[in-house]
DOBAPA-379234 format. One record per residue (C-alpha): residue in three letters; x negated, y negated, z. Coordinates in steps of 0.02 Angstrom, whole numbers, plus 50000, padded with zeros to 5 digits. Each point is the difference from the previous one (the first is absolute). Layout:
! DOBAPA-379234
ALAXYZ ...
! end
This chain:
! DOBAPA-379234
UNK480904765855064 UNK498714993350103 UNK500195013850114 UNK499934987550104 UNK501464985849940 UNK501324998750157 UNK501074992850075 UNK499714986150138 UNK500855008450127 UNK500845016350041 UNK501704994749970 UNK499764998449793 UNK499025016150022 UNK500935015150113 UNK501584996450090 UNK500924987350068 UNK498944997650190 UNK501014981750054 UNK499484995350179 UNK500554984250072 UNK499094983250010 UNK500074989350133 UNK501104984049987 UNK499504984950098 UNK501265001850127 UNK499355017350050 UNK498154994050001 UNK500404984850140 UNK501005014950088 UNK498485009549991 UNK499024986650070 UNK501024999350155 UNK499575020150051 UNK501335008649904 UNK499605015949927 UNK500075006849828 UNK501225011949957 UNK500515005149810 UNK501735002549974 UNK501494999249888 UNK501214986349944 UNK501644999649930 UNK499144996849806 UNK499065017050007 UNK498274992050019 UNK498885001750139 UNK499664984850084 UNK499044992350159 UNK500984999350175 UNK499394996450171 UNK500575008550160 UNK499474991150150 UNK498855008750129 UNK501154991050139 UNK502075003850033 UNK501314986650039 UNK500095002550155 UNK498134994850045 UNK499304983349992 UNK499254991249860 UNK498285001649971 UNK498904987350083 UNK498804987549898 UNK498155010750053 UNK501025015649937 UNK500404994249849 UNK498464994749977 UNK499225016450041 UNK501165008749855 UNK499554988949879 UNK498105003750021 UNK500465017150007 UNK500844999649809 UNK498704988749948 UNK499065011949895 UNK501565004149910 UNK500834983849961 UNK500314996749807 UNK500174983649928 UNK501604995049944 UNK500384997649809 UNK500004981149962 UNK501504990349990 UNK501145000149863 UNK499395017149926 UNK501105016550017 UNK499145014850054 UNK500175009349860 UNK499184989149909 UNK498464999650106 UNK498425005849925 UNK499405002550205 UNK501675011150052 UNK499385011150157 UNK501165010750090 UNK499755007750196 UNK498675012349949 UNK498914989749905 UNK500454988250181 UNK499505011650095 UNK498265008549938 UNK499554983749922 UNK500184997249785 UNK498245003949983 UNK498535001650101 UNK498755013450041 UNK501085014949994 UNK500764992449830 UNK498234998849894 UNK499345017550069 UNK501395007849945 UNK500484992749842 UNK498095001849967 UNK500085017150017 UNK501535002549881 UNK499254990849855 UNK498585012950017 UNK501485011749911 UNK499614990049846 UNK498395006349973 UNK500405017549945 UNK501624995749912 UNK498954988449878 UNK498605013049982 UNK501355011949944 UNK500844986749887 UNK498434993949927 UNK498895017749975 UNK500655001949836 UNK498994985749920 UNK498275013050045 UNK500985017250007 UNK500934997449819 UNK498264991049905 UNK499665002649829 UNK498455009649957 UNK499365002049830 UNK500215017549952 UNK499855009549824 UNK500365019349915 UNK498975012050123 UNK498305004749917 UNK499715020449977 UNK498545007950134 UNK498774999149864 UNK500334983149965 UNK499954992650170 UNK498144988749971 UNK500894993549850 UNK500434979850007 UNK501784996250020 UNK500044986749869 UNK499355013749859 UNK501235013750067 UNK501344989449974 UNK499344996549803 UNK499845018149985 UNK501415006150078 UNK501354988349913 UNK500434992950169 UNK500394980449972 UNK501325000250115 UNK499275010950128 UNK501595012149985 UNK499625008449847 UNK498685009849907 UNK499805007849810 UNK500885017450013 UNK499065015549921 UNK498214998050071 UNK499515014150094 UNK499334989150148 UNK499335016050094 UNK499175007849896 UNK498084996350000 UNK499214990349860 UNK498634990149924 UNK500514977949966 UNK500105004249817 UNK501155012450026 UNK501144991650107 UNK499934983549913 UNK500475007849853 UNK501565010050097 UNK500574981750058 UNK499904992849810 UNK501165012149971 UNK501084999250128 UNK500034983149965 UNK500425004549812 UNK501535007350043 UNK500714986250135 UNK500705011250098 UNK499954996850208 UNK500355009650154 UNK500424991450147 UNK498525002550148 UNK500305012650144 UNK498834992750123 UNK499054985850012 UNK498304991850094 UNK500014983650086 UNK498474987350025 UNK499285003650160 UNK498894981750002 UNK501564988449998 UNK499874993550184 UNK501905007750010 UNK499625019950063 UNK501305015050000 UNK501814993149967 UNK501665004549974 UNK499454998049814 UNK498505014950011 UNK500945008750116 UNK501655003849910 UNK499414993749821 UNK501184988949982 UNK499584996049850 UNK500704997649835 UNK501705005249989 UNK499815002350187 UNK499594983150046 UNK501714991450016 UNK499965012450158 UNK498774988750113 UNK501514988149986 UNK501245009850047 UNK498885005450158 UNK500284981250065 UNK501644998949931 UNK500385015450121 UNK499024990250154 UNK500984984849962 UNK501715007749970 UNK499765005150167 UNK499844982050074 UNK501114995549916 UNK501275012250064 UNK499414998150189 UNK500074981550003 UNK501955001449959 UNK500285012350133 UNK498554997250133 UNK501104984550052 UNK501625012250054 UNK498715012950067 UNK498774986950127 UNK502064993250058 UNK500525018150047 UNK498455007750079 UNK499074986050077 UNK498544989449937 UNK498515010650071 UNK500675016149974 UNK500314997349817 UNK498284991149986 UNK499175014050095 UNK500885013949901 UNK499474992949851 UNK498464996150024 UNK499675019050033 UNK500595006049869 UNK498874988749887 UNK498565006650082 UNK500755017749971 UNK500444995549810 UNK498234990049985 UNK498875013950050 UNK500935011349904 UNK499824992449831 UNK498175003350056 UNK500105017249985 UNK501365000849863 UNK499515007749812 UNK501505002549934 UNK500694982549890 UNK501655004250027 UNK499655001350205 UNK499154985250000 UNK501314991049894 UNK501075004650151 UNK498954995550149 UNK499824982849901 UNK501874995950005 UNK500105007050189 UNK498544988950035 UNK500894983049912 UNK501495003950116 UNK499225002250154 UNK499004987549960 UNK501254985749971 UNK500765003650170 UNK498435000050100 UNK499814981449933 UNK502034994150035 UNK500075008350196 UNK498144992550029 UNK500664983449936 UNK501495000850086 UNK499185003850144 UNK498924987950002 UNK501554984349962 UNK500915009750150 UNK498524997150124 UNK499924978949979 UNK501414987650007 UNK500464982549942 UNK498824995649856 UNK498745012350023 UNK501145011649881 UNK499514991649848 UNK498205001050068 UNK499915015750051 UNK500715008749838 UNK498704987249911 UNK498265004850078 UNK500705020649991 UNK499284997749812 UNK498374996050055 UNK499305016250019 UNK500625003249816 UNK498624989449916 UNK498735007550104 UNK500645018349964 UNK499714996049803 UNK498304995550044 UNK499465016450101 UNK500625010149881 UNK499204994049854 UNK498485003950097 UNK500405017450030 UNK500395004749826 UNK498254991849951 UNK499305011450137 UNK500905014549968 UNK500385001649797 UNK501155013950048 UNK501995000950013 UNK499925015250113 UNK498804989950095 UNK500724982450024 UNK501425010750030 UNK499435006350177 UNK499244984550034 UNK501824990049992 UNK500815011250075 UNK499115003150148 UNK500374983950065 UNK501815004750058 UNK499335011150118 UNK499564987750130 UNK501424988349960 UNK501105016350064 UNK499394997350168 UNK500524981250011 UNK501615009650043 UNK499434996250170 UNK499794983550002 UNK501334992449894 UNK501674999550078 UNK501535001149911 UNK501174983449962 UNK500704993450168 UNK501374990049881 UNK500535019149911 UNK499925008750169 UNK501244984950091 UNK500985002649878 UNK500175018550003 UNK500214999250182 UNK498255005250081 UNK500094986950107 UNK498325008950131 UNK499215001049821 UNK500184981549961 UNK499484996650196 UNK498455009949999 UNK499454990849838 UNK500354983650065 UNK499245001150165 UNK498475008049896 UNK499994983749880 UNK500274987750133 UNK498555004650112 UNK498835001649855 UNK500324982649961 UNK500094993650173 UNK501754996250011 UNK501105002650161 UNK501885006949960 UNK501644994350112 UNK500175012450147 UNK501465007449949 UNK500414996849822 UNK501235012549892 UNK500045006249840 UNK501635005249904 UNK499885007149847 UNK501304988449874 UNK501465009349901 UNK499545000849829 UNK501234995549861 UNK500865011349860 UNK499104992349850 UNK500795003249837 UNK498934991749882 UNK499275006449827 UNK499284994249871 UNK501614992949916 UNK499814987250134 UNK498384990749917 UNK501264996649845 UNK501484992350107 UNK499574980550002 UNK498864990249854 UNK498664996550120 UNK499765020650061 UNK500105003849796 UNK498694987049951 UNK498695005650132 UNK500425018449974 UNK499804999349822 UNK498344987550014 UNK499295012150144 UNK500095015849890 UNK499224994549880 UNK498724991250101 UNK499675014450098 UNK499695010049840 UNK498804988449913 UNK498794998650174 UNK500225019349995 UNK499465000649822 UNK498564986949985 UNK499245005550186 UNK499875016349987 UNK499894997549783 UNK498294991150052 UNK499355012850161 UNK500335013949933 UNK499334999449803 UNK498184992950053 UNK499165012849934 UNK500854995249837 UNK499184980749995 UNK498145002549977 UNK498694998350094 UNK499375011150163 UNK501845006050057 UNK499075001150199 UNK499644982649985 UNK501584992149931 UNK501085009450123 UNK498804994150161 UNK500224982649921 UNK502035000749966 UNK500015006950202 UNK498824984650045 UNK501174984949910 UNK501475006350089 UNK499264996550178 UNK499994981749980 UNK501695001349904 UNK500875006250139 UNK499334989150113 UNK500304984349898 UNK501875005149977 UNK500095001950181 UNK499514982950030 UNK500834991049858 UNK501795007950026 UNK499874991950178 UNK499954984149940 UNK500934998549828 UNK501475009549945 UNK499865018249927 UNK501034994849821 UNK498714989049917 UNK498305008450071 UNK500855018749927 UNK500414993049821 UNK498074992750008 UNK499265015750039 UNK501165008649859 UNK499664987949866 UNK497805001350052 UNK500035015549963 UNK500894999949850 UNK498714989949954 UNK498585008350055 UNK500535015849914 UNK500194989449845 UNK498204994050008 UNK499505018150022 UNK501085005049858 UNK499034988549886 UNK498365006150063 UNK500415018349967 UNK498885009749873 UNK498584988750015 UNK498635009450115 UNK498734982849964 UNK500994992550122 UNK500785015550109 UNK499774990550155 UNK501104985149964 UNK501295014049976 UNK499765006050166 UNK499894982650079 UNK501894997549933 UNK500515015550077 UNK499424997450146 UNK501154981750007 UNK501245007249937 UNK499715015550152 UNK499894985250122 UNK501334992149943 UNK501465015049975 UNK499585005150187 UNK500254982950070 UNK501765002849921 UNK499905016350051 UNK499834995550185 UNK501504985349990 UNK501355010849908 UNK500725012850149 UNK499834982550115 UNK501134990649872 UNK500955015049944 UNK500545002050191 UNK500294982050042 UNK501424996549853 UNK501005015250027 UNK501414997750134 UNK499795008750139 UNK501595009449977 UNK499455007649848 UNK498045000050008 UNK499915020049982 UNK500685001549877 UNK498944987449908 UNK498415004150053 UNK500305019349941 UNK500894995449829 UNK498254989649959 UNK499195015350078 UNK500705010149835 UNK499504987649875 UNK498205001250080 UNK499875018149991 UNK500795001549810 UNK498394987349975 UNK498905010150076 UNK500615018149917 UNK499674988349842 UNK498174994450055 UNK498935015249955 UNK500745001449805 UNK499474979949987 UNK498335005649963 UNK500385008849845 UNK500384982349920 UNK498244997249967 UNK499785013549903 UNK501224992349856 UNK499294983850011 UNK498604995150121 UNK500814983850052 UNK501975007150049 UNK499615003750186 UNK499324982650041 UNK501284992049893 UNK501435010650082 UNK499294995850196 UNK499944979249925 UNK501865001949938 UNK500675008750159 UNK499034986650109 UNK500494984149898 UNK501865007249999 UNK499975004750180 UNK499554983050033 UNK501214993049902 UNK501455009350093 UNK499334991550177 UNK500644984749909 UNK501645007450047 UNK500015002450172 UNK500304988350141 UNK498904992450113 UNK500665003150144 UNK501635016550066 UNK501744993749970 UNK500555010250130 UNK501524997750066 UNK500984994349834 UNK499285017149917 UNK500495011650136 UNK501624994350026 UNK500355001749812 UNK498905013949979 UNK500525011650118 UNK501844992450018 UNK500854999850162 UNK499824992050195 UNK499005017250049 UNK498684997249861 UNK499984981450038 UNK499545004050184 UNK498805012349939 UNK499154987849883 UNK499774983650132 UNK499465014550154 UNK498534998950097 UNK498455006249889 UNK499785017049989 UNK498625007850082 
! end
């Protein structure tokens, strides 16, 4: 789940926040001096309608005065949607917020700036496991008076080949000369008979430092436990990206974010001091929870702030700061060799983003329509003269009625079109899941320096954000997401057939890093697309039933690993088959929504039909 991997816009993500857009005839009223005012009509839906500053029984407004209103809502004039095109079909719907504070300026990049700095310590979290969870090379621990001897010749002596085992019967602490022990070991040895170790040592030269590994011995029969560690982190996303939706709806935007994010600082610094595994196996799946919703009410957030087009933007460049996060902490781990240590050193970070509780404002579209109208006013105001925009005298607000919705997940199986992108988007969203995080998260398991591979796989995902910015602009999303599927299929491939062969370790790594490019170019299009051929009707629902498949893929991420240690080639060969066959199932999808024919038949009814050709949520 790229912690990260959302929805466009807030309406596929928490609740059902519909304000009106503005038709043409209300913008030419506007033009003439009317005011604003958001109200309701007979269909349920808020709408646009003026109420004149004059009364009947005045005169009309002379020419220079209608001049002088129509300089006075110049700065908040939107352009009308071209001819021919419904509304709702509109990739540049605004509505009388976005009208009135502007659909991005100033205000807009400062604060959704500041939100995607929320990113950072979610991926640190997410991503510490790769340093924290290392292998180290470990063996049978030697007796005091055989400390100075060489590893490799304790391990001859001792019977231990596998590093969990050693001949039974020699009387290890008891003083002797070589001979004498040699000859002890021959018979031990004799015999065949093996006691499993009780403690072990671990290389202390390995570039890799104190891990969960040294610190637990999770070793031998104990190994399978470093899994389960992440499995407990990720069961946790998993569980609070199903319900962090329903939870940022209910409470608000900022005060879910904020919450949230203190309490991963809280959990973060307390796996610091934590020495019990079971504790810490705890504090993990508390930290994946938190963790999950700090990244959907920051997103959100952020979507809520902009207008028109600038959605799709804005939830784009809030992954930026994830590349950059895999970077940094690749360099701390270097620098630190130490779980305890990197620890402290992600989790401080939260602290300060605590006090952005200042500056960030909550959602002006989730407080309108909860009714804090002198909320949404003071934000407003706030935004507009930031960005040097001058509001109508005496515009209103009204917060719109929000409809019973009755929807669930039966709905995505109710017309051919909702089953064929349901079914396509699960298992889409799984196999991104899978190969993504099947690639981040098992570098140490590739070769090489693990520091350097994971600085490089956070370095080819800056320009493959960017690039999928620009290219789903100007080409459709279909044919540029089965491309960036089927590349890394390949590129995985390559790096399958390269696997085992350290003469050429690099070209290995070179293929992983394509296919890295490549899988979060994909990674960046998918919530976009996901979002856009949904109806709007039934969009929740969805975005969270794709939400599931992601987390069962990432629950199933950690154990992926184990693969190579049956054959050396089944983890690249299972990330080439998921890719190819995720690409395959794009083939599937259409280009472009079939809205209206798949809500009416989806959702069945005239009230689902309205709700699925209304004004785009907010």
């Amino acid at each position: 789940m790229n912690m990260a991997k959302r929805p466009e816009s807030p309406e596929e993500a928490g609740g059902d926040l519909e304000l009106p857009l503005l038709s043409q005839q209300d913008r030419s009223q506007r033009r003439s001096g009317t005011i604003p005012v958001c109200i309701m009509h007979n269909t349920g839906k808020p709408s646009l309608t003026p109420t004149t500053t004059t009364n009947s029984s005045t005169s009309p407004p002379t020419e220079q005065q209608l001049q002088q209103q129509q300089q006075q809502q110049q700065g908040t004039r939107p352009q009308s949607p071209p001819p021919g095109r419904h509304p709702t079909e509109d990739e540049d719907e605004t509505d009388v917020i976005g009208d009135l504070m502007g659909h991005y300026g100033k205000w807009q990049l400062l604060m959704t700036v500041l939100l995607s700095l929320f990113q950072v310590p979610n991926t640190f979290h997410i991503s510490s496991s790769v340093y924290q969870a290392a292998n180290k090379d470990f063996w049978c621990q030697r007796p005091p008076q055989y400390q100075q001897m060489p590893v490799d010749e304790w391990r001859n002596l001792s019977g231990s080949t596998d590093n969990c085992h050693r001949w039974e019967g020699i009387g290890w602490s008891n003083p002797g000369n070589e001979t004498t022990l040699l000859e002890l070991a021959d018979d031990a040895a004799a015999e065949g008979k093996l006691v499993a170790c009780e403690r072990w040592e671990y290389a202390t030269q390995d570039n890799v430092g104190n891990t969960w590994t040294s610190q637990w011995d999770l070793v031998c029969d104990k190994e399978h436990m470093k899994n389960v560690a992440e499995m407990f982190f990720l069961l946790g996303v998993a569980t609070g990206g199903i319900i962090s939706g329903y939870l940022s709806d209910k409470f608000g935007r900022k005060t879910m974010l904020f919450i949230s994010a203190i309490l991963q600082t809280i959990f973060g610094l307390c796996l610091y001091f934590c020495s019990s595994f079971e504790l810490y196996l705890t504090l993990r799946a508390l930290l994946g929870l938190v963790s999950v919703s700090v990244t959907y009410s920051a997103l959100i957030l952020a979507i809520e702030y902009v207008d028109g087009k600038w959605r799709t933007i804005a939830g784009m460049y809030n992954l930026f700061p994830l590349p950059i996060s895999y970077m940094i902490i690749s360099g701390l781990a270097y620098l630190t060799q130490d779980y305890q240590a990197l620890q402290l050193c992600i989790g401080l970070p939260g602290i300060f983003l605590c006090f952005l509780w200042f500056v960030v404002p909550e959602s002006p579209r989730w407080l309108l329509v909860k009714g804090r109208v002198d909320e949404v006013r003071r934000i407003i105001e706030a935004a507009a003269k930031f960005n040097g925009r001058q509001l109508p005298v005496d515009y209103q607000l009204t917060p719109p009625t929000q409809e019973s919705s009755s929807q669930n997940i039966t709905h995505l199986f109710r017309s051919s079109y909702l089953r064929r992108i349901t079914i396509c988007f699960l298992c889409i969203w799984f196999t991104m899941n899978l190969v993504y995080y099947g690639i981040i998260l098992n570098m140490s398991s590739f070769g090489g320096n693990v520091y350097l591979n994971s600085a490089l796989a956070g370095l080819v995902e800056i320009p493959a954000i960017a690039v999928a910015m620009y290219i789903i602009t100007k080409v459709g999303k279909k044919w540029l997401f089965c491309a960036t599927l089927f590349c890394a299929g390949v590129a995985c491939f390559c790096a399958t057939i390269t696997e085992g062969r350290e003469d050429i370790l690099w070209l290995k790594i070179t293929f992983l890093m394509m296919g890295k490019f490549t899988i979060s170019a994909g990674n960046t299009i998918m919530p976009v697309y996901t979002a856009e051929l949904y109806p709007t009707a039934i969009r929740n629902v969805g975005v969270g039933a794709c939400n599931v498949a992601a987390g069962l893929a990432l629950i199933l991420t950690p154990y992926i690993s184990l693969l190579n240690k049956i054959e050396g080639h089944l983890l690249m060969a299972l990330l080439t088959a998921w890719s190819i066959f995720g690409g395959f199932v794009v083939l599937f999808l259409p280009a472009t929504a079939v809205r209206r024919n798949a809500a009416n038949s989806g959702t069945g009814g005239g009230h689902h039909q309205n709700a699925a050709s209304a004004a785009k949520q907010v």
